[in-house]
PDB file of N, CA, C and O in Angstrom, chain B, residues numbered from 101:
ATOM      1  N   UNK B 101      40.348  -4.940  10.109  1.00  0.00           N
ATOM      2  CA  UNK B 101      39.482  -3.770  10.166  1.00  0.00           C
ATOM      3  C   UNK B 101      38.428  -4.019  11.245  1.00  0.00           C
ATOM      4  O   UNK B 101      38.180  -5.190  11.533  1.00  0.00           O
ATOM      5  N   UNK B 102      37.703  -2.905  11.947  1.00  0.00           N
ATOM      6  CA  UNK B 102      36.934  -3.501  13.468  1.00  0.00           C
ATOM      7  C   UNK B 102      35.637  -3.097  12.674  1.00  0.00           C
ATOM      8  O   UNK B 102      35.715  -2.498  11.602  1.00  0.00           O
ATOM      9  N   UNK B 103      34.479  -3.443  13.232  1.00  0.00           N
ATOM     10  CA  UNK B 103      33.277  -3.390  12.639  1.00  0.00           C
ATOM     11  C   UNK B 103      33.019  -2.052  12.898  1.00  0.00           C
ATOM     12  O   UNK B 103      32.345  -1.624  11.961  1.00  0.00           O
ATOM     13  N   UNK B 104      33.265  -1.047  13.853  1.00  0.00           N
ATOM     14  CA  UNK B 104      33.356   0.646  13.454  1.00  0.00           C
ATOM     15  C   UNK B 104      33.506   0.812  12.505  1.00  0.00           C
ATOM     16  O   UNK B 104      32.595   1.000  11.699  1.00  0.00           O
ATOM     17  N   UNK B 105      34.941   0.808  12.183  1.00  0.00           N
ATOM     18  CA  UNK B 105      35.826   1.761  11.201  1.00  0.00           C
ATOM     19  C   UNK B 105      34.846   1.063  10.005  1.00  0.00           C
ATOM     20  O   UNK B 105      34.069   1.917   9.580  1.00  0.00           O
ATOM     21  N   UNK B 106      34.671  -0.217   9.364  1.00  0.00           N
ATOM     22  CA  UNK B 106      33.447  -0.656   8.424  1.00  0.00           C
ATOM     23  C   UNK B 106      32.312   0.172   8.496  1.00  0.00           C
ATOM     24  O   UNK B 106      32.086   0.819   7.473  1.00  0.00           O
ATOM     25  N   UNK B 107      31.563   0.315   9.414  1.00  0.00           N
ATOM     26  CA  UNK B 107      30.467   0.918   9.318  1.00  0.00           C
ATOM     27  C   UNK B 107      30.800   2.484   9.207  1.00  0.00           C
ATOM     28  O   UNK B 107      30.087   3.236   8.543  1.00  0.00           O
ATOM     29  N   UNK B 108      32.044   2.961   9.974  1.00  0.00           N
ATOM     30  CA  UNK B 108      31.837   4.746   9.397  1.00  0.00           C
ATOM     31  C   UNK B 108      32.218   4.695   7.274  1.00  0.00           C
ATOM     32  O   UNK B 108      31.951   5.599   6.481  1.00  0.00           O
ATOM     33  N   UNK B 109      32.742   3.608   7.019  1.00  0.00           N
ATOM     34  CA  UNK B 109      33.099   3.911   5.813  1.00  0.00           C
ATOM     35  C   UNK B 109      32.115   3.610   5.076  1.00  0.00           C
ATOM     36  O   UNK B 109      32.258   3.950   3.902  1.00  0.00           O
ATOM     37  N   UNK B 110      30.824   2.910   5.425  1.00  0.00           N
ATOM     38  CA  UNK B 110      29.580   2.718   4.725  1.00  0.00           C
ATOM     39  C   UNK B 110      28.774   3.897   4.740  1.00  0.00           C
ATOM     40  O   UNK B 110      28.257   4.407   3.745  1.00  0.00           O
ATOM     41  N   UNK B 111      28.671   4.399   6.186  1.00  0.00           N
ATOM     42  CA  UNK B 111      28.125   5.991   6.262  1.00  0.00           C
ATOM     43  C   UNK B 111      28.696   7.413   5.193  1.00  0.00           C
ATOM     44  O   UNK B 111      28.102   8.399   4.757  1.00  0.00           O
ATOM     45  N   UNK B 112      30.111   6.924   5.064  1.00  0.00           N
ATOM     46  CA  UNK B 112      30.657   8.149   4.382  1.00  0.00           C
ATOM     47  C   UNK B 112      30.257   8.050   2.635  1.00  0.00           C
ATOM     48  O   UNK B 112      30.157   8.950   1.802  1.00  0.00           O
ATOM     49  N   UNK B 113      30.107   6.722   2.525  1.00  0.00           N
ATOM     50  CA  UNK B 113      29.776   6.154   1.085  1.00  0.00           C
ATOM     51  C   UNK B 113      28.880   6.375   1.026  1.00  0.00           C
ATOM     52  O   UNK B 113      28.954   7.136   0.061  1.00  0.00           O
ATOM     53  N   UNK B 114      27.499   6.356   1.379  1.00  0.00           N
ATOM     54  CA  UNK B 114      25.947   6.331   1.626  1.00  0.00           C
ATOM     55  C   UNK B 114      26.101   8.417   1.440  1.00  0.00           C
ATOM     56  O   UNK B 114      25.405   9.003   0.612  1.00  0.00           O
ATOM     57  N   UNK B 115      26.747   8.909   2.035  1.00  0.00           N
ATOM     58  CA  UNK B 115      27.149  10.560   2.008  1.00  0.00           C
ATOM     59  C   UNK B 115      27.041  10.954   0.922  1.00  0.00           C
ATOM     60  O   UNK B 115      26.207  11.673   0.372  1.00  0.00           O
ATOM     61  N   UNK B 116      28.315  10.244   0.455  1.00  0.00           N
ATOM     62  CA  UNK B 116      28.813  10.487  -0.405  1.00  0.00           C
ATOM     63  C   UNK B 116      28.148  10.293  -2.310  1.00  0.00           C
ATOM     64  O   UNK B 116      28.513  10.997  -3.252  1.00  0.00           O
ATOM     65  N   UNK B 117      27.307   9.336  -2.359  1.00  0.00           N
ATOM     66  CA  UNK B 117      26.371   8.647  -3.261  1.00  0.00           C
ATOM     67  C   UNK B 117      25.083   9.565  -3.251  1.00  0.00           C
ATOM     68  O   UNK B 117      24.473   9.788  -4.297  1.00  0.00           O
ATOM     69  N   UNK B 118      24.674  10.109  -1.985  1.00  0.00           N
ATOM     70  CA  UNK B 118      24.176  10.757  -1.879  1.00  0.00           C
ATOM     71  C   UNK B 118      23.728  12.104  -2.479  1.00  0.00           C
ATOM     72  O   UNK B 118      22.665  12.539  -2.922  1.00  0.00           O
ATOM     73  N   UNK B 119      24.759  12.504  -2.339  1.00  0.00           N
ATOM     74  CA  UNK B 119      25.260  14.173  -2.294  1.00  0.00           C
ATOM     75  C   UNK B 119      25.336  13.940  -4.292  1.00  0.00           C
ATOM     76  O   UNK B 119      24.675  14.611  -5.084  1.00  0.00           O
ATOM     77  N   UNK B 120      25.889  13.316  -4.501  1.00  0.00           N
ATOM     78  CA  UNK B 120      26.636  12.776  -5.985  1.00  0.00           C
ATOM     79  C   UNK B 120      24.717  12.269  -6.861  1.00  0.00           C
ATOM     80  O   UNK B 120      24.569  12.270  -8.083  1.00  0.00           O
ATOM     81  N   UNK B 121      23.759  11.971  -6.036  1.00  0.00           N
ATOM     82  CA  UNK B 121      22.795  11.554  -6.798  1.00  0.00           C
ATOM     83  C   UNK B 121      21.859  13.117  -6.751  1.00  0.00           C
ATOM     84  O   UNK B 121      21.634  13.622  -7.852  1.00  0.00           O
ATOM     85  N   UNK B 122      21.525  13.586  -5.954  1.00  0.00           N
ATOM     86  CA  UNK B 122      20.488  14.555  -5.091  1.00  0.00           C
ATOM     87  C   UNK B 122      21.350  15.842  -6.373  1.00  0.00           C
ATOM     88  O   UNK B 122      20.679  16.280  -7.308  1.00  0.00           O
ATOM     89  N   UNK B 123      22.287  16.111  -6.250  1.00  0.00           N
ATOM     90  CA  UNK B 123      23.795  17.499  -6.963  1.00  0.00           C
ATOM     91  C   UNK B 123      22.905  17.066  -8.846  1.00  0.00           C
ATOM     92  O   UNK B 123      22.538  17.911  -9.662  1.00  0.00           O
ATOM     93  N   UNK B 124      22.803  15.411  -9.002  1.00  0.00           N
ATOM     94  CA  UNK B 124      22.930  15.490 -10.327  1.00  0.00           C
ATOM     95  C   UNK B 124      21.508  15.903 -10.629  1.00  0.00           C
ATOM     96  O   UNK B 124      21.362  16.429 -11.733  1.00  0.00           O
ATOM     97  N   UNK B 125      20.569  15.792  -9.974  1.00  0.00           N
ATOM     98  CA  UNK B 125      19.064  16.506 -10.039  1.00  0.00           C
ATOM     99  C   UNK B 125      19.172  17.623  -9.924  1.00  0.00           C
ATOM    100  O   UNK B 125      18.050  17.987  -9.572  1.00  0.00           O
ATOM    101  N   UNK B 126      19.754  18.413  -9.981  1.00  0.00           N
ATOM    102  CA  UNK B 126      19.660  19.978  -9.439  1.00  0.00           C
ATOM    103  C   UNK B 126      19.221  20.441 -11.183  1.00  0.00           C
ATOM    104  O   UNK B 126      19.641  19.889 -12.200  1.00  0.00           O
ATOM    105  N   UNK B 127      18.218  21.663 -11.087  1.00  0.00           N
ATOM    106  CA  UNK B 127      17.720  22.068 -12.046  1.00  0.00           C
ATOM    107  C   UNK B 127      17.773  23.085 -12.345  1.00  0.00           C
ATOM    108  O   UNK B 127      17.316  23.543 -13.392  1.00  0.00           O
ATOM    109  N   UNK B 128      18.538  23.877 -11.206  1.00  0.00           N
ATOM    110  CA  UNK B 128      19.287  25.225 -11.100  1.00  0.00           C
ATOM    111  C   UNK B 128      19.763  25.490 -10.164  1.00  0.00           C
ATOM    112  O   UNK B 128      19.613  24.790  -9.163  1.00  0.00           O
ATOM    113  N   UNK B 129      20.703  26.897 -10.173  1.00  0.00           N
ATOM    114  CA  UNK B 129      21.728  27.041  -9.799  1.00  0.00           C
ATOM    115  C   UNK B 129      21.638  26.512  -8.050  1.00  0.00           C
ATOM    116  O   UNK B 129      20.672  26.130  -7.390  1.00  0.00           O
ATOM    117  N   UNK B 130      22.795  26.652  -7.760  1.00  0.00           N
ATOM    118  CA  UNK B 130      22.760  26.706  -6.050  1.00  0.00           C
ATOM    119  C   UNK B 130      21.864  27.972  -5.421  1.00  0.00           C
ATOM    120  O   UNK B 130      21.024  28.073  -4.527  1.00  0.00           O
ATOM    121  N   UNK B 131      22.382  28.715  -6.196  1.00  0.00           N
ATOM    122  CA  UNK B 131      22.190  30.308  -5.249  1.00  0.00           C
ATOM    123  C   UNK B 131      20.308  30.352  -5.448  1.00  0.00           C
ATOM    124  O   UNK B 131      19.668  31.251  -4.901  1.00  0.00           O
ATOM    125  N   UNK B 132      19.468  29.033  -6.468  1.00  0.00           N
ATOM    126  CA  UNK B 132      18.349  29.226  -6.115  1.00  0.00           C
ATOM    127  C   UNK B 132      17.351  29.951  -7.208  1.00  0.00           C
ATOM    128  O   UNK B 132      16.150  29.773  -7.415  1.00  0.00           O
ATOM    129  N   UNK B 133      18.240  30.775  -7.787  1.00  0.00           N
ATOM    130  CA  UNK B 133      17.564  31.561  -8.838  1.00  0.00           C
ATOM    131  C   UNK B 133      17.465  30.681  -9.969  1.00  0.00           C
ATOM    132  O   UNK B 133      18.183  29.717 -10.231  1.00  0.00           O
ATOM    133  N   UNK B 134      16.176  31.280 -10.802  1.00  0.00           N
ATOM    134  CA  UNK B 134      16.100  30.802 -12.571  1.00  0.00           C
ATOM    135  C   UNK B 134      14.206  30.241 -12.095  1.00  0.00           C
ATOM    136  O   UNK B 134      13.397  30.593 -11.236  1.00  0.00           O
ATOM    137  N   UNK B 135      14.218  29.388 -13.045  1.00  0.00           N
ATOM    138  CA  UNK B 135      12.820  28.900 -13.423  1.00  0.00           C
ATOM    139  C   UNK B 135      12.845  27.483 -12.628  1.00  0.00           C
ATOM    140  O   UNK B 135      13.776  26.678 -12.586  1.00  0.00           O
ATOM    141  N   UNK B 136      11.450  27.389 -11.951  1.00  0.00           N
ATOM    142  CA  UNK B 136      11.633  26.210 -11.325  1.00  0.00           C
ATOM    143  C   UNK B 136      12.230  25.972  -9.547  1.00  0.00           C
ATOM    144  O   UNK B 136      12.294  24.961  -8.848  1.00  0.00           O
ATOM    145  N   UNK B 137      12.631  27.575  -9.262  1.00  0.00           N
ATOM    146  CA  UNK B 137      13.216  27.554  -8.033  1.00  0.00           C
ATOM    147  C   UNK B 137      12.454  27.075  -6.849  1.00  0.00           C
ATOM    148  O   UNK B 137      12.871  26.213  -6.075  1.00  0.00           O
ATOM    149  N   UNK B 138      11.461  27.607  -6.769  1.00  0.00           N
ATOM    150  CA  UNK B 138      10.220  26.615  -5.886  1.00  0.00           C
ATOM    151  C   UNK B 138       9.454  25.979  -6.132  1.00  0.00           C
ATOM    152  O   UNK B 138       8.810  26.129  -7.171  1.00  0.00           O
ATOM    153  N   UNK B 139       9.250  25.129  -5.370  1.00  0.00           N
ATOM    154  CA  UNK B 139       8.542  23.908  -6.118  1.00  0.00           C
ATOM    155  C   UNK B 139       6.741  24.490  -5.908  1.00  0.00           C
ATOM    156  O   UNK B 139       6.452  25.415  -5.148  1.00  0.00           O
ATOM    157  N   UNK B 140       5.869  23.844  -6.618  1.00  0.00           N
ATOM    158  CA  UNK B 140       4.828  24.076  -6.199  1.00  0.00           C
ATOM    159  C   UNK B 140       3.586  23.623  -5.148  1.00  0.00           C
ATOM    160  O   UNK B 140       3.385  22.415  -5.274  1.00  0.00           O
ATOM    161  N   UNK B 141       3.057  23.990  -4.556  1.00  0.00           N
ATOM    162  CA  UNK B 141       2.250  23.432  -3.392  1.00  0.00           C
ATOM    163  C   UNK B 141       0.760  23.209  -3.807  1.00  0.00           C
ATOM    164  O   UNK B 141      -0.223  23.912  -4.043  1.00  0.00           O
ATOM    165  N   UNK B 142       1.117  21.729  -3.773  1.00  0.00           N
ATOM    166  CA  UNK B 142      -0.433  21.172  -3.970  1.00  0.00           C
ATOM    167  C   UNK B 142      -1.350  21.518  -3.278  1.00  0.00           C
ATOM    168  O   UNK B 142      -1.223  21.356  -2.064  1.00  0.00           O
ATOM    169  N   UNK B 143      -2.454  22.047  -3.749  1.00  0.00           N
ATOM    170  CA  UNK B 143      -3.757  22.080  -2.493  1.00  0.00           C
ATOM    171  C   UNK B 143      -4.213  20.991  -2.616  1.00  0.00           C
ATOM    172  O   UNK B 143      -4.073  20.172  -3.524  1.00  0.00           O
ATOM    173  N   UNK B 144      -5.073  20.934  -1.207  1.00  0.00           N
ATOM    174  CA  UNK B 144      -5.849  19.918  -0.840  1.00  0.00           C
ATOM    175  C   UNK B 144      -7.003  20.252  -0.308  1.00  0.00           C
ATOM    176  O   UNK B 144      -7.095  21.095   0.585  1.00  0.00           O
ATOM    177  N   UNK B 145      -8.129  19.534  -0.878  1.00  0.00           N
ATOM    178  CA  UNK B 145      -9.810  20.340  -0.248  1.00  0.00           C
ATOM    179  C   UNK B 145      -9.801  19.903   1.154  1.00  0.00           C
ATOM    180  O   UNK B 145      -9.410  18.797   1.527  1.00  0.00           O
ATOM    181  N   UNK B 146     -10.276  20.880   1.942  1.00  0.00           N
ATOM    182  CA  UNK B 146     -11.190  20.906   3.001  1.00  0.00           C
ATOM    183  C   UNK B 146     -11.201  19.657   3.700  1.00  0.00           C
ATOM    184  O   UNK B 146     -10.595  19.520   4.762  1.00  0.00           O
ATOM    185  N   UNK B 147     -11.994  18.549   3.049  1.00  0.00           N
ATOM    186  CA  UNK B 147     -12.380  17.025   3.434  1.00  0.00           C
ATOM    187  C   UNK B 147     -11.290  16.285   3.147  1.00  0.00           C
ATOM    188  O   UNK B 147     -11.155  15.338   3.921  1.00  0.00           O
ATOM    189  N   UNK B 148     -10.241  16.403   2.086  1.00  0.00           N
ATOM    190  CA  UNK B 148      -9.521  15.764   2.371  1.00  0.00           C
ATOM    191  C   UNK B 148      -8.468  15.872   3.589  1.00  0.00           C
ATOM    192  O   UNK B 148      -8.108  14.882   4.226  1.00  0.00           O
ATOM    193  N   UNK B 149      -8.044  17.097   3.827  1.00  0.00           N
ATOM    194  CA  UNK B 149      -7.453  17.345   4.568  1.00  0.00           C
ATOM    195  C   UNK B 149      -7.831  16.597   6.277  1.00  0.00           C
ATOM    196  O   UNK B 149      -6.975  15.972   6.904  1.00  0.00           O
ATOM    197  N   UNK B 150      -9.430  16.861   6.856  1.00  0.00           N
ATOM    198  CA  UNK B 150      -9.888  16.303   7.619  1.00  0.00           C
ATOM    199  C   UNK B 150      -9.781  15.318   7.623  1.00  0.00           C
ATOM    200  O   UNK B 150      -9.816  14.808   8.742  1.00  0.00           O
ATOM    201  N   UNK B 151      -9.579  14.362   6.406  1.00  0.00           N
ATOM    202  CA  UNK B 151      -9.387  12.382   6.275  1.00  0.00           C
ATOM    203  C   UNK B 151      -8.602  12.330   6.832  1.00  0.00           C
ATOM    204  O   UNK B 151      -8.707  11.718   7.895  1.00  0.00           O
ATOM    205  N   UNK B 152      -7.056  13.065   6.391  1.00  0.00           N
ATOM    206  CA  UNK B 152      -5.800  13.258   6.590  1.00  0.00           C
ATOM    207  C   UNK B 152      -5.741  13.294   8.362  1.00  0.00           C
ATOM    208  O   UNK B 152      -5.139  12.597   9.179  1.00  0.00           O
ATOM    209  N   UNK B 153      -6.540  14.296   8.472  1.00  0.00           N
ATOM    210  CA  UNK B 153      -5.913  15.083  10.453  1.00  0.00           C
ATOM    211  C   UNK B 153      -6.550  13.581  10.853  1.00  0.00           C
ATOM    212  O   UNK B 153      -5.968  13.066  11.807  1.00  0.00           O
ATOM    213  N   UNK B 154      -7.674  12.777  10.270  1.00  0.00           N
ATOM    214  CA  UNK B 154      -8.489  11.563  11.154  1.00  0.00           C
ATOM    215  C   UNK B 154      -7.523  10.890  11.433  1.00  0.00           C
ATOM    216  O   UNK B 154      -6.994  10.820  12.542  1.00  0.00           O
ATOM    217  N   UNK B 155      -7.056  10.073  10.001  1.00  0.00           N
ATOM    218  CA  UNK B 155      -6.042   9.272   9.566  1.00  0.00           C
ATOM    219  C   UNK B 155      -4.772   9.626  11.071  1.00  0.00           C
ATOM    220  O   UNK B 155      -4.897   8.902  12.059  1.00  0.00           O
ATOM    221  N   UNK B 156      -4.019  10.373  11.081  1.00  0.00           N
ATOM    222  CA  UNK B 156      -2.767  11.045  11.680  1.00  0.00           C
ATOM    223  C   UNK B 156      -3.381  10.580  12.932  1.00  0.00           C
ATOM    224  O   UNK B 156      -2.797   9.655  13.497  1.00  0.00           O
ATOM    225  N   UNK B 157      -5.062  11.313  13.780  1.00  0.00           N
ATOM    226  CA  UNK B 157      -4.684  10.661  15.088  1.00  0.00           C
ATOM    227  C   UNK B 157      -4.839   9.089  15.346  1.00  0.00           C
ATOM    228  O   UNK B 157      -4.343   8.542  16.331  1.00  0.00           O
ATOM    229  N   UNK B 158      -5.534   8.454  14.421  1.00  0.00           N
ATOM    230  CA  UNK B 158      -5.396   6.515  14.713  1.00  0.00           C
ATOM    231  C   UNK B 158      -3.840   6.570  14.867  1.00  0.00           C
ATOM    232  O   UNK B 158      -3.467   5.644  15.587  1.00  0.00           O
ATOM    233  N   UNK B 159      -2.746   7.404  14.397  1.00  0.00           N
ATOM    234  CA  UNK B 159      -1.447   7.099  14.788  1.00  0.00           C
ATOM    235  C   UNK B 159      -1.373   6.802  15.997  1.00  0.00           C
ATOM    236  O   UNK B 159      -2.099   7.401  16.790  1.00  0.00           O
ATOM    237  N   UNK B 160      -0.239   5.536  16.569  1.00  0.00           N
ATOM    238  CA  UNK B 160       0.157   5.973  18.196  1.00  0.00           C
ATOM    239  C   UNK B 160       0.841   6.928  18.205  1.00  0.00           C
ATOM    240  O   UNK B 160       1.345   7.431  17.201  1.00  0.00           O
ATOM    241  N   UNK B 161       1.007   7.469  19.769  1.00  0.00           N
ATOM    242  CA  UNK B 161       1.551   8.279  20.291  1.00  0.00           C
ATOM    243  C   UNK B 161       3.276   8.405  19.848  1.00  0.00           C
ATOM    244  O   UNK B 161       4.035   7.587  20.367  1.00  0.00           O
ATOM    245  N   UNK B 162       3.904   9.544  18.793  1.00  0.00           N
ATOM    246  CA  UNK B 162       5.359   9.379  19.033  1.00  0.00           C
ATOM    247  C   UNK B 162       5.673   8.499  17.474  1.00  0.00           C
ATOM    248  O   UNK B 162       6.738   7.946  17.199  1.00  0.00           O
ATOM    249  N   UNK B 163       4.551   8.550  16.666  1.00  0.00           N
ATOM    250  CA  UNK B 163       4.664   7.545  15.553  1.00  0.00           C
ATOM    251  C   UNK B 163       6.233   8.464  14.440  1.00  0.00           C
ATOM    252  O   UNK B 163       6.254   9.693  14.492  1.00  0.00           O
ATOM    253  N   UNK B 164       6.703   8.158  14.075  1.00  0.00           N
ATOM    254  CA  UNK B 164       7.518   7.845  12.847  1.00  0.00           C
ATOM    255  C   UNK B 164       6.790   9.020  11.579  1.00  0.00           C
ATOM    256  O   UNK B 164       7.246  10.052  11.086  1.00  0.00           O
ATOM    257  N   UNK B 165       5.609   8.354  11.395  1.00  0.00           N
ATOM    258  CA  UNK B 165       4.994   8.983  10.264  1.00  0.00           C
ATOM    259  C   UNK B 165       4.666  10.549  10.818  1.00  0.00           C
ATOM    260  O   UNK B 165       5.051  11.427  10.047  1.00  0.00           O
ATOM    261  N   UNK B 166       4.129  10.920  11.824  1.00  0.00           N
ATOM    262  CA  UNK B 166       4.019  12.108  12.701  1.00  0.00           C
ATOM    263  C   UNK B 166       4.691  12.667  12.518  1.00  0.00           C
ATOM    264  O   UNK B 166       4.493  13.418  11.563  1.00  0.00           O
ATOM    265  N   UNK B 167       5.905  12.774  13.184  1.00  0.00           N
ATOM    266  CA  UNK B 167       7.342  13.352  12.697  1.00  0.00           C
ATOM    267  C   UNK B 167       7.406  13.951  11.412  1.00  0.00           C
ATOM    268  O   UNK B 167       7.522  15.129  11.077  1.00  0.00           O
ATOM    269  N   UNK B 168       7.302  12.845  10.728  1.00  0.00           N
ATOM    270  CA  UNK B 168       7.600  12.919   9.190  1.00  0.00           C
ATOM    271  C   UNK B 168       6.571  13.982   8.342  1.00  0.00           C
ATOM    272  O   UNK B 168       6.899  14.521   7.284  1.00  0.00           O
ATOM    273  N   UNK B 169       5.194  14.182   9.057  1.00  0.00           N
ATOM    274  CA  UNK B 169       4.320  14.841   8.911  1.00  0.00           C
ATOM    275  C   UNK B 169       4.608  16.293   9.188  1.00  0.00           C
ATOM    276  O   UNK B 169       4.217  17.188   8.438  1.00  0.00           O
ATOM    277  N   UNK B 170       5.255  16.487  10.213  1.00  0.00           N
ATOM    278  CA  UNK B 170       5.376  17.782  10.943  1.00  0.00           C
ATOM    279  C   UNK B 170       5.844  18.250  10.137  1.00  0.00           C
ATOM    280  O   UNK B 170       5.315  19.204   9.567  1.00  0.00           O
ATOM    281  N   UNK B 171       7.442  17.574   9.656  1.00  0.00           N
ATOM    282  CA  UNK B 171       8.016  18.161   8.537  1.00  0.00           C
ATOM    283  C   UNK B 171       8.188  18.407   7.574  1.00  0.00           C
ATOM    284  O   UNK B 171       9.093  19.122   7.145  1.00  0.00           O
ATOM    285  N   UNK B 172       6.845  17.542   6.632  1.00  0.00           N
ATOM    286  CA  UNK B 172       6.546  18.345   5.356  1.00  0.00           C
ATOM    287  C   UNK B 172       5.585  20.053   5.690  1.00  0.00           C
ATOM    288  O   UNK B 172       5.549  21.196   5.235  1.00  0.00           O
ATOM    289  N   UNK B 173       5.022  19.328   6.634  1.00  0.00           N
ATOM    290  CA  UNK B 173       4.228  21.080   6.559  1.00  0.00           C
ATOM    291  C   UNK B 173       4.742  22.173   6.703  1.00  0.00           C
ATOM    292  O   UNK B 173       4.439  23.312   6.348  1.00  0.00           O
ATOM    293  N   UNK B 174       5.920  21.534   7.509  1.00  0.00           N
ATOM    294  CA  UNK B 174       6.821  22.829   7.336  1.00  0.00           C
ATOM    295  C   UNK B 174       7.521  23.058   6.032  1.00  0.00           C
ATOM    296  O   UNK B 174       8.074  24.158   6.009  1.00  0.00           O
ATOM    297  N   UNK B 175       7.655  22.399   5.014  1.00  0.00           N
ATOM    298  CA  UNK B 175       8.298  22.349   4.103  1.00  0.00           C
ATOM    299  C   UNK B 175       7.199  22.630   2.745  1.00  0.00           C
ATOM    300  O   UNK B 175       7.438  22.834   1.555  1.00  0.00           O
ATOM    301  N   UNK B 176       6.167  22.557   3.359  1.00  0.00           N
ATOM    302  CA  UNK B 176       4.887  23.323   2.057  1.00  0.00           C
ATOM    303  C   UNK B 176       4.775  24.603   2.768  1.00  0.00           C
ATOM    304  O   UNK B 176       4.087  25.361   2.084  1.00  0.00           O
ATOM    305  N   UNK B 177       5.192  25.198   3.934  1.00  0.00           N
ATOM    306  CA  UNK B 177       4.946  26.643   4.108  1.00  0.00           C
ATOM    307  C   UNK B 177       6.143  27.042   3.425  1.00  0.00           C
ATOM    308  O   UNK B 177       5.878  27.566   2.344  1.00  0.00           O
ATOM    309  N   UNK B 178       7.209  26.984   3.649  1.00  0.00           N
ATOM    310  CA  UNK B 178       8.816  27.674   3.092  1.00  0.00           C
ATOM    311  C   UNK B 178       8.180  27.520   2.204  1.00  0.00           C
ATOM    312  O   UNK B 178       7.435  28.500   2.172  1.00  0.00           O
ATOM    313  N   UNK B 179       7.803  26.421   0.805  1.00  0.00           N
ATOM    314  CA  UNK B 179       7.602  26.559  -0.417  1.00  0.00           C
ATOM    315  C   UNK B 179       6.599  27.667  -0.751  1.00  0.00           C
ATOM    316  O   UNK B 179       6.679  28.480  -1.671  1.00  0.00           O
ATOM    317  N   UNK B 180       5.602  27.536   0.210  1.00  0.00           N
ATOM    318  CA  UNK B 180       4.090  28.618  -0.314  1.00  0.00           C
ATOM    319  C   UNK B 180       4.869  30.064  -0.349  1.00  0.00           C
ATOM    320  O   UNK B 180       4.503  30.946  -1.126  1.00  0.00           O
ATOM    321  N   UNK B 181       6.340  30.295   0.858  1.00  0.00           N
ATOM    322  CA  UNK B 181       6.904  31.181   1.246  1.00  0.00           C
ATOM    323  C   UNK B 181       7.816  31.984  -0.170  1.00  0.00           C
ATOM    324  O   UNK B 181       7.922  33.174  -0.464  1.00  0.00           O
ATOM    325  N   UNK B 182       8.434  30.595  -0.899  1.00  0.00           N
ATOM    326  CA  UNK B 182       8.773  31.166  -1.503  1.00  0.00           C
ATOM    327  C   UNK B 182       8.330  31.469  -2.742  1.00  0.00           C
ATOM    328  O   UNK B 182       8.937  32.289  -3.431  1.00  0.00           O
TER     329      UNK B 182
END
């Protein structure tokens, strides 16, 4: 076996375990409907938030956590959205 074909079959397993852990949490349906469909959005005061924006620029430039930042906020608007 070549160390590819090993590693795509760890990726498909990691998929696959995945999909099989994330499916068994589901708390309703696919289609989204019932109780519980959006999650709720924590507020945060004023000052904390400012700790937060301080905190974010000591990041370097291009950080990991940044990223990762961008995309919860986008992911507490869809929620506020829905």
């Amino acid at each position: 076996m070549t160390p590819k074909s090993e590693c795509s079959r760890q990726r498909r397993a990691v998929l696959v375990l995945a999909t099989i852990w994330l499916s068994g949490c589901a708390t309703v349906g696919s289609d989204g409907s019932g109780p519980g469909a959006c999650p709720p959005v924590v507020e945060y005061s004023r000052k904390f938030q400012a700790r937060a924006a301080g905190e974010l620029d000591l990041l370097p430039e291009g950080s990991a956590i940044a990223e990762m930042m961008s995309d919860y906020a986008v992911l507490r608007e869809q929620a506020r959205v829905c």
